[in-house]
C-alpha positions as CSV (number, residue, x, y, z in Angstrom):
1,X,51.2,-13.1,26.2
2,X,50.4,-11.7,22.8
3,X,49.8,-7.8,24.3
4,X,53.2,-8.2,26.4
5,X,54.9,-9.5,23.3
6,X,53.8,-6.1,21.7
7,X,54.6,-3.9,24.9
8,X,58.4,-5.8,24.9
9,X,58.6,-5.6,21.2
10,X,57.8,-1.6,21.7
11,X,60.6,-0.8,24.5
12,X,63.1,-3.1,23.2
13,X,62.9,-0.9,19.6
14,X,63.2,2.2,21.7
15,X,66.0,1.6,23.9
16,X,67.8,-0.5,21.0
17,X,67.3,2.7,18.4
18,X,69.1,4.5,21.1
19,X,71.8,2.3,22.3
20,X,72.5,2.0,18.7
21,X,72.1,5.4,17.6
22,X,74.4,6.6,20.8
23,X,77.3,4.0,20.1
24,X,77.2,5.2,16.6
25,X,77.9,8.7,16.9
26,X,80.7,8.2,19.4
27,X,82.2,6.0,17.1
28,X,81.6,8.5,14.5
29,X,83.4,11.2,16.8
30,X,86.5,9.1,17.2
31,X,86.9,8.4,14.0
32,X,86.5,11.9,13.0
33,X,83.4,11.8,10.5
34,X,82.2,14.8,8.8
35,X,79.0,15.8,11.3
36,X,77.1,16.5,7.7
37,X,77.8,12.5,7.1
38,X,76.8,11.8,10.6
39,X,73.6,13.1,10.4
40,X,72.5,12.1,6.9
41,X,73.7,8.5,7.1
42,X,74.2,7.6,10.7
43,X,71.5,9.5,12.6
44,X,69.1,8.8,9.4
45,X,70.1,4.9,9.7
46,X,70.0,4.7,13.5
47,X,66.4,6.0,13.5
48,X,65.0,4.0,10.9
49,X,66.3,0.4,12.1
50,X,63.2,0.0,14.3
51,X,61.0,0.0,10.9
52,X,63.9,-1.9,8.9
53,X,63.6,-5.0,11.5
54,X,60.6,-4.9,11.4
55,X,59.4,-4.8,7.7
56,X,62.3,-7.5,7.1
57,X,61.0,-9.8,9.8
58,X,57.7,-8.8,8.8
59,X,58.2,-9.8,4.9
60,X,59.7,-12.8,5.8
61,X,57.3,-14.6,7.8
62,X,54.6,-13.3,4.9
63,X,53.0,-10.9,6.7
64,X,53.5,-8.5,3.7
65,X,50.7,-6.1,4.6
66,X,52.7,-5.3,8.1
67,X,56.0,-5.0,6.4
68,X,54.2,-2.4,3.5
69,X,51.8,-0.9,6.5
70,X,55.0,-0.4,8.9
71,X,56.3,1.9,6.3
72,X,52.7,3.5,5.2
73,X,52.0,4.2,8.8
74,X,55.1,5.3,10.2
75,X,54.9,8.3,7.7
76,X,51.3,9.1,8.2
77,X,52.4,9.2,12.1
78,X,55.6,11.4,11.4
79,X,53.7,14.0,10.2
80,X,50.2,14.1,11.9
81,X,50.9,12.9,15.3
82,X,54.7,13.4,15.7
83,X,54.8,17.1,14.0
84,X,51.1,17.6,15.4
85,X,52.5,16.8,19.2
86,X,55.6,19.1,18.4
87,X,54.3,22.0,17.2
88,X,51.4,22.1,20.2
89,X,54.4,22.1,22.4
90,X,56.2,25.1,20.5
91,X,54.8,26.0,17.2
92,X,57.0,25.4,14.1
93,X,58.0,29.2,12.4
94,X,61.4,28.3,11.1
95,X,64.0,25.8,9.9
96,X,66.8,25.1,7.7
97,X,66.7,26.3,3.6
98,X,68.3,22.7,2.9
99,X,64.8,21.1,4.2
100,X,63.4,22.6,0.9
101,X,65.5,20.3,-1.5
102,X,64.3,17.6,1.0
103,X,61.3,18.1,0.6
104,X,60.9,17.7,-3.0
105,X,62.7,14.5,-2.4
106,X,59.9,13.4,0.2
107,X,57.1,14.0,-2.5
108,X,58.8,12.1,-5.3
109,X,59.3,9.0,-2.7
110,X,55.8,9.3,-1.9
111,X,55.0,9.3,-6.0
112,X,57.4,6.3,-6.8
113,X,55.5,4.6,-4.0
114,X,52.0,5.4,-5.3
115,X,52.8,4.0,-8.6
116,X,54.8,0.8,-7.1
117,X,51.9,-0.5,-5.1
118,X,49.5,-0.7,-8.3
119,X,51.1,-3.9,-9.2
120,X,50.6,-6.6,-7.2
121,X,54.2,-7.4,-5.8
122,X,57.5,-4.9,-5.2
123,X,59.9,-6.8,-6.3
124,X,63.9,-7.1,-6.3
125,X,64.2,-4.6,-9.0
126,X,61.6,-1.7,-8.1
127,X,64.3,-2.2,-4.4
128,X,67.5,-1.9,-5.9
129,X,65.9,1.0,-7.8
130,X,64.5,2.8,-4.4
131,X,68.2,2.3,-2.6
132,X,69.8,3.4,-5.8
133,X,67.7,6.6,-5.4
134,X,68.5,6.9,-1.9
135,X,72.4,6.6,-2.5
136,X,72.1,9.7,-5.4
137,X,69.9,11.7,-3.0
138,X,72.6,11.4,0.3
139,X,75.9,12.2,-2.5
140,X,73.8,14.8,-4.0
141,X,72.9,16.4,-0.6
142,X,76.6,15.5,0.6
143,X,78.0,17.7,-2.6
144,X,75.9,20.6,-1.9
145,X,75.5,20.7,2.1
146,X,79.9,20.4,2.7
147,X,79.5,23.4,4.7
148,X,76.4,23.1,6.3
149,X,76.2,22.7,10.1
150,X,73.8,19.9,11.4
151,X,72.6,21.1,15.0
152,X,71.7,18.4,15.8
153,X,74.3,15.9,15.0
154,X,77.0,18.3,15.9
155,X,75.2,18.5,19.8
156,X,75.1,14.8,20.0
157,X,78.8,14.6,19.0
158,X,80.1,16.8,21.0
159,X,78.6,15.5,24.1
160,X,79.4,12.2,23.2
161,X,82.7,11.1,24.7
162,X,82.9,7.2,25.4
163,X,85.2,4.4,25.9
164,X,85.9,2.2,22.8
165,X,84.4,-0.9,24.8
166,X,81.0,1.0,26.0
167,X,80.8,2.0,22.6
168,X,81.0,-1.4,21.4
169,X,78.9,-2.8,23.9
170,X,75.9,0.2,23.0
171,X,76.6,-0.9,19.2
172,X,76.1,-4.8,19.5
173,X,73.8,-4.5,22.6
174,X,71.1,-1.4,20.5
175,X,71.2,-4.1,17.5
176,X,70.3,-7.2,20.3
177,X,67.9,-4.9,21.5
178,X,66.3,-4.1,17.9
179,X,66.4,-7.6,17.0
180,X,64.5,-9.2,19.9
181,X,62.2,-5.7,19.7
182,X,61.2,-6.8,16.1
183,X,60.5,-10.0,16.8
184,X,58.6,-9.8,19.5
185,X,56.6,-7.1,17.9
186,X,55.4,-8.9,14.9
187,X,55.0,-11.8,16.9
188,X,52.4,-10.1,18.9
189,X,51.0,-7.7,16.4
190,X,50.5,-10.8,14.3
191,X,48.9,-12.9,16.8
192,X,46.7,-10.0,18.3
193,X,45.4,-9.4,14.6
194,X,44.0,-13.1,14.2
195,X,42.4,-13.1,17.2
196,X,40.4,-9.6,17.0
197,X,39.5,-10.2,13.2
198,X,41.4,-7.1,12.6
199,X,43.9,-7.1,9.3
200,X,47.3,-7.5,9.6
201,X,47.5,-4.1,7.1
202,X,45.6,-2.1,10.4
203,X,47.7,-3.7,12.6
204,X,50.8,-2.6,10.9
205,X,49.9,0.9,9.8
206,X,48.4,1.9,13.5
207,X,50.8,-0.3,16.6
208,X,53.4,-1.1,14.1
209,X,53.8,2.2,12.5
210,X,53.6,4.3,15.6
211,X,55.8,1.6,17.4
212,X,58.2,2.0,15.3
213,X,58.4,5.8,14.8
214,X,59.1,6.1,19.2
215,X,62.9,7.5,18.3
216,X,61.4,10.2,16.0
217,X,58.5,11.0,18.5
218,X,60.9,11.0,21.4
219,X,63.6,13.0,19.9
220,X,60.5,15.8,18.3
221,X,59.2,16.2,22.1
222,X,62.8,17.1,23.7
223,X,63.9,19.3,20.3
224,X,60.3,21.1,20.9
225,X,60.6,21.6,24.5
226,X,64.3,23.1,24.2
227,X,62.2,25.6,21.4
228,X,64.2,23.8,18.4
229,X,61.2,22.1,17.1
230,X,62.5,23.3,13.9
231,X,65.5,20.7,13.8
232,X,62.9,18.0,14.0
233,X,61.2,19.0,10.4
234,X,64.6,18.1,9.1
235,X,64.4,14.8,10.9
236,X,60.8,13.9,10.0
237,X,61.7,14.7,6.1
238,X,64.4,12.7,6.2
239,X,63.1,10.0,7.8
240,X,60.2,9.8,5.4
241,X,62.3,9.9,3.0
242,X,64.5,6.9,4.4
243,X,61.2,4.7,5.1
244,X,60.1,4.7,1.5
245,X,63.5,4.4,-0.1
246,X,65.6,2.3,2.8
247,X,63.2,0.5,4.6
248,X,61.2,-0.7,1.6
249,X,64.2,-0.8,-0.6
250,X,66.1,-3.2,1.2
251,X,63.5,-5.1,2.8
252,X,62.0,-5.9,-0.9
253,X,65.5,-6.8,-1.9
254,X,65.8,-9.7,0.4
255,X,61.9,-11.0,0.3
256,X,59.8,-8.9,-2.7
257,X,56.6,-7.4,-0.7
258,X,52.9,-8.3,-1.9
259,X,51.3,-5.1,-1.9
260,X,47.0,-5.5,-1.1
261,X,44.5,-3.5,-3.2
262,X,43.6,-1.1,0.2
263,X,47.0,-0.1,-0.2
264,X,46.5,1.3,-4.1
265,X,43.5,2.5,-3.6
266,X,43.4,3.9,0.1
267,X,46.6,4.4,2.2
268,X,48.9,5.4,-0.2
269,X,46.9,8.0,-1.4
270,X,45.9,9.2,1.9
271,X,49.8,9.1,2.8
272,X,50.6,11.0,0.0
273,X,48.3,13.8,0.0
274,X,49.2,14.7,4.2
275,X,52.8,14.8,2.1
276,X,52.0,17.3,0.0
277,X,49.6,19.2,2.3
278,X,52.8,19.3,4.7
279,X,54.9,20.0,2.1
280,X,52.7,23.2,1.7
281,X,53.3,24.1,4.6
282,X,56.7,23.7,4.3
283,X,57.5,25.5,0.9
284,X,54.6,28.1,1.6
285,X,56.8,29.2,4.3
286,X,53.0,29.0,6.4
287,X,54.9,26.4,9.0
288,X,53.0,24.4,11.5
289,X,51.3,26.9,14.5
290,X,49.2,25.6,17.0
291,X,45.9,25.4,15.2
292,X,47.3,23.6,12.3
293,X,49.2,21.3,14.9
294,X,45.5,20.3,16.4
295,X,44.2,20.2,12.9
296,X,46.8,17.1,12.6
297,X,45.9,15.3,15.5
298,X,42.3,15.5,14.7
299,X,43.0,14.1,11.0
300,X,44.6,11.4,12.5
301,X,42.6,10.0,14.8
302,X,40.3,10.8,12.1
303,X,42.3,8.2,9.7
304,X,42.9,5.8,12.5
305,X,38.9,5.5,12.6
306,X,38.7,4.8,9.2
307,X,41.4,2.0,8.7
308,X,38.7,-0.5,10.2
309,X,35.9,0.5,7.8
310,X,38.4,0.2,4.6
């Protein structure tokens, strides 16, 4: 039961991210919302419910290690399995200047979460601090992107063009969806950890983490096989940024998060130095070719292999 609680948990966070993400945007359309505010607040929040659920549910039932792992893992996987997978399809050469000032953003989230996780507990305060971040980074990028044109948003929006009840109904039925998704998820993840001796921190930076990342993978693989791979760097940026600052924002808000010594001492770092070497890439202008894009799925199975000898 446990391994079909974590298969359920999986689809129902995949087809609940995109209900919800869907019924969002049409909404969005009808009420006539900037597309820049689309895609920073509503695309941005629809993708990163999955590990929200999750890290709440997660934090609530005490299994801190998968609510902090969720977040750890889910950026580890953005960038060296989702970009990796991406740029193999169509190799990564170009994307948009604003990605840059992202991109500084990602590091310092990756910083504040190195130095939170060296205390024992992140706690209501260290929360409200990470969501007050997030808030200035959206206004600031709001303020200076007015006249920017989101590809991406702006393609969903337009082809969007639904009732206002089957936009309710993909709004209440995508959060459902997510609900029972997360559930289900930890519930199994949880269980299947006991049983196998494994920790719950593996669990949730490896199942969890990739679980929960299936919007951003699915939405890199059809932007890389239409040859815009490089509107998916903007994605991945952002939602790295989102995970650190949202996800673990809010969820240590409502139930502070125990943070375990592995995650000081191991998975942060490692996190935070594939930021920065992506970030290389990224500000080095070098993007992500094919042989680079291999390089990442190597590291990570690479990393995925080590999580059990930590």
């Amino acid at each position: 039961m446990d391994y079909l609680f974590v298969a359920g948990g999986l689809v129902g966070l995949y087809f609940g991210a995109e209900w919800l993400l869907r019924g969002a945007i049409a909404v969005a359309q009808k009420l006539a919302i900037p597309t820049l505010i689309v895609s920073l607040v509503i695309v941005g929040f629809g993708t990163s419910m999955p590990e929200l659920l999750v890290s709440v549910r997660a934090a609530l039932t005490g299994s801190s290690d998968i609510a902090l792992g969720n977040v750890v893992g889910s950026n580890i996987a953005n960038i060296l399995l989702i970009v990796g997978v991406c740029a193999m399809i169509f190799p990564i050469t170009h994307w948009d200047k604003g990605v840059k000032r992202d991109t500084y953003v990602m590091i310092a989230a990756a910083v504040l979460l190195l130095g939170l996780v060296q205390f024992s507990t992140i706690g209501r305060l260290a929360g409200l601090l990470m969501v007050a971040v997030l808030i200035a980074y959206i206004l600031y990028a709001y303020v200076n992107g007015k006249g920017a044109i989101e590809e991406l948003a702006e393609e969903d929006v337009k082809h969007e063009t639904l009732g206002s009840g089957f936009m309710t109904l993909l709004i209440l039925g995508g959060l459902a969806t997510l609900f029972i998704g997360a559930e289900l998820l930890v519930r199994g993840a949880t269980n299947l950890a006991r049983d196998f001796g494994v920790s719950e921190a593996v669990i949730g930076l490896t199942v969890v983490a990739v679980g929960t990342s299936l919007p951003e993978l699915a939405t890199g693989i059809m932007s890389a096989m239409r040859k815009h791979s490089d509107i998916m760097i903007g994605n991945i940026v952002g939602s790295n940024i989102f995970n650190i600052l949202f996800i673990l924002g809010v969820t240590s808000v409502i139930q502070p998060i125990a943070a375990a010594p592995r995650f000081g001492s191991f998975d942060v770092p490692v996190m935070l130095g594939i930021t920065l070497g992506f970030a290389f890439l990224l500000l080095a202008h070098l993007g992500v070719r094919r042989l680079t894009a291999g390089a990442m799925l190597v590291a990570y199975v690479g990393y995925t292999v080590a999580l059990v000898q930590v």
